[in-house]
C-alpha positions in Angstrom: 24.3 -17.4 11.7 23.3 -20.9 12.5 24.3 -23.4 10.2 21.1 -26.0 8.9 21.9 -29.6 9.4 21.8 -31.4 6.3 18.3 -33.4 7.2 16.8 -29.6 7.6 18.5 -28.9 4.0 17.3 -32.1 2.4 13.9 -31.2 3.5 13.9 -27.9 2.4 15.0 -29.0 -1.2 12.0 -31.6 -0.8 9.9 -29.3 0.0 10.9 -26.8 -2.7 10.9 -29.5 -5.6 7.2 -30.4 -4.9 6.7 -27.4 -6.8 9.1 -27.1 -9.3 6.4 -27.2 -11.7 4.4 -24.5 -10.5 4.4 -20.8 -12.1 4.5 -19.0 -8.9 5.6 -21.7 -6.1 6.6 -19.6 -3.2 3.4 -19.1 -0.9 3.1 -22.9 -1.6 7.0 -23.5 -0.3 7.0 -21.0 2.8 3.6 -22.3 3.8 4.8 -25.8 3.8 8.0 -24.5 5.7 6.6 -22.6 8.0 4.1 -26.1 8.8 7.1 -28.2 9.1 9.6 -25.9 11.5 6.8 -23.4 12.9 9.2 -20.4 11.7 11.2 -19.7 8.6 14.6 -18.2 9.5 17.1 -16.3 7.2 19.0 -19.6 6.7 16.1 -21.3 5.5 15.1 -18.2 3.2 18.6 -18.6 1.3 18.1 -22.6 0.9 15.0 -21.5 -1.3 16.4 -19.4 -2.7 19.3 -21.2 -4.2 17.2 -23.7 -5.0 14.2 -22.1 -6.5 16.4 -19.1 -8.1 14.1 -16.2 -6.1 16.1 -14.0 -4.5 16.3 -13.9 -0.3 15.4 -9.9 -0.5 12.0 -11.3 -2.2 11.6 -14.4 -0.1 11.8 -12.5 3.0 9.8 -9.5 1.8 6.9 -12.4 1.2 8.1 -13.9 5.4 7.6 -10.6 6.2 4.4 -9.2 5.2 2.0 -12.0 5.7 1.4 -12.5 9.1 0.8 -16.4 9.3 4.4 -16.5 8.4 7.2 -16.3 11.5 11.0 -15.1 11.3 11.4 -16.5 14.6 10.0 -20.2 16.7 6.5 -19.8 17.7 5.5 -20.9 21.2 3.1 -24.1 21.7 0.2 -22.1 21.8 -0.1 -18.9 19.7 -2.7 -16.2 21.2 -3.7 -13.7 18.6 -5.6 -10.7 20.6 -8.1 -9.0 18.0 -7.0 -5.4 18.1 -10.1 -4.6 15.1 -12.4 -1.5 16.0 -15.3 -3.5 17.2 -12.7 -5.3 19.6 -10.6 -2.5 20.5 -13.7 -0.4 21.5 -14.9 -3.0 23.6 -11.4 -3.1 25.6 -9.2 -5.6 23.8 -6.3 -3.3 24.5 -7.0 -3.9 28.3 -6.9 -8.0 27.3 -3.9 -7.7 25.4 -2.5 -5.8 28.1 -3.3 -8.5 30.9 -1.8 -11.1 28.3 1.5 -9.3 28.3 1.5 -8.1 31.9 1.0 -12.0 33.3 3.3 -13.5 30.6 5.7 -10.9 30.7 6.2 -10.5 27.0 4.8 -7.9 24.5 3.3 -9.1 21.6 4.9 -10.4 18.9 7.5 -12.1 21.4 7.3 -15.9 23.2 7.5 -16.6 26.7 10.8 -17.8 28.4 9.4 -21.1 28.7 8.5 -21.2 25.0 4.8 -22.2 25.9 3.0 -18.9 24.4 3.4 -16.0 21.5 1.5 -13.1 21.7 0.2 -11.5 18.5 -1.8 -8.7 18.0 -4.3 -9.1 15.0 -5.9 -6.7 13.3 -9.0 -8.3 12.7 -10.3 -11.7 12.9 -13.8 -11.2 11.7 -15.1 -12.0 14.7 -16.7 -8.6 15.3 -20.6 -10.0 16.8 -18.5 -11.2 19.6 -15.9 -8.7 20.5 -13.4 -8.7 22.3 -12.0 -11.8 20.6 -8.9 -14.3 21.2 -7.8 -16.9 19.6 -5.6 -19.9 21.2 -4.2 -22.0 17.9 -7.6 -21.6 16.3 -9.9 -21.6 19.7 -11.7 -18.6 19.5 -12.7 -17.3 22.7 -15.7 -14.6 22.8 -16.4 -11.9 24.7 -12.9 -12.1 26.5 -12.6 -9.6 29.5 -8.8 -9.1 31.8 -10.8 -11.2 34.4 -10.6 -13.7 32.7 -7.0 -13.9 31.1 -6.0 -15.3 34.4 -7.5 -18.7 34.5 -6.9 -19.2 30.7 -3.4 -19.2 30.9 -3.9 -21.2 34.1 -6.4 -23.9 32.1 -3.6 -24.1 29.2 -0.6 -24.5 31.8 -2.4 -27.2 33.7 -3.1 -28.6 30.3 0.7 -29.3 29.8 1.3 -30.0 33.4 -1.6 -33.3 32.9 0.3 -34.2 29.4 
């Protein structure tokens, strides 16, 4: 287990005393968590939970249902492949596919370098324009495996120009 420093700890309590007053404060906390460190590891579950008094096995029964929320880092840019019927009929298992095949992960995993996650979603409501991705909130229409290629490309050149 990886021990927190004590700035992580001290923000974590910060974070978990903007709510004190609140009835039900622990959407509010993990949200606010997982905006600060992109993930919200075991360690950081039992820091909210001594300080809030919730117990870890409820804290990360919350991390892990919802979706938005991560157990481990996220990569730079997050690509959420729409699995839904509308997208999956219209070969969004092929794009997912290409995704993993050219990063060499499956989804739910980040590459080596640390620069992508692939997630599959279940539905964005993006259905009109199926298949759909979505790059950190981009949403990209329509997507085919032709074209998988040159988005990773466009994203890598991206950080290459930073």
């Amino acid at each position: 287990m990886t021990k927190l420093s004590n700035s992580a700890v001290l923000k974590i309590t910060e974070i978990c005393d903007r709510y004190k007053d609140e009835p039900t404060p622990l959407m509010m906390i993990l949200s606010d968590i997982q905006n600060e460190y992109g993930y919200i590891p075991l360690e950081v579950q039992e820091v909210v939970s001594k300080k809030t008094g919730i117990s870890v096995a409820e804290i990360y029964g919350v991390v892990t249902f919802y979706s938005f929320f991560s157990l481990t880092p996220k990569g730079k840019y997050v690509i959420g492949c729409c699995l839904g019927t509308a997208c999956y009929v219209k070969g969004a298992q092929q794009v997912i596919d290409k995704f993993s095949e050219i990063l060499e992960i499956k989804p739910g995993e980040t590459s080596k370098d640390g620069m992508f996650t692939l997630d599959a979603l279940r539905c964005i409501g993006a259905c009109g324009i199926a298949p759909a991705v979505s790059i950190n909130g981009t949403v990209y229409p329509k997507m085919s495996v032709d074209q998988v290629s040159g988005i990773i490309n466009d994203y890598r050149n991206k950080e290459a120009n930073a």
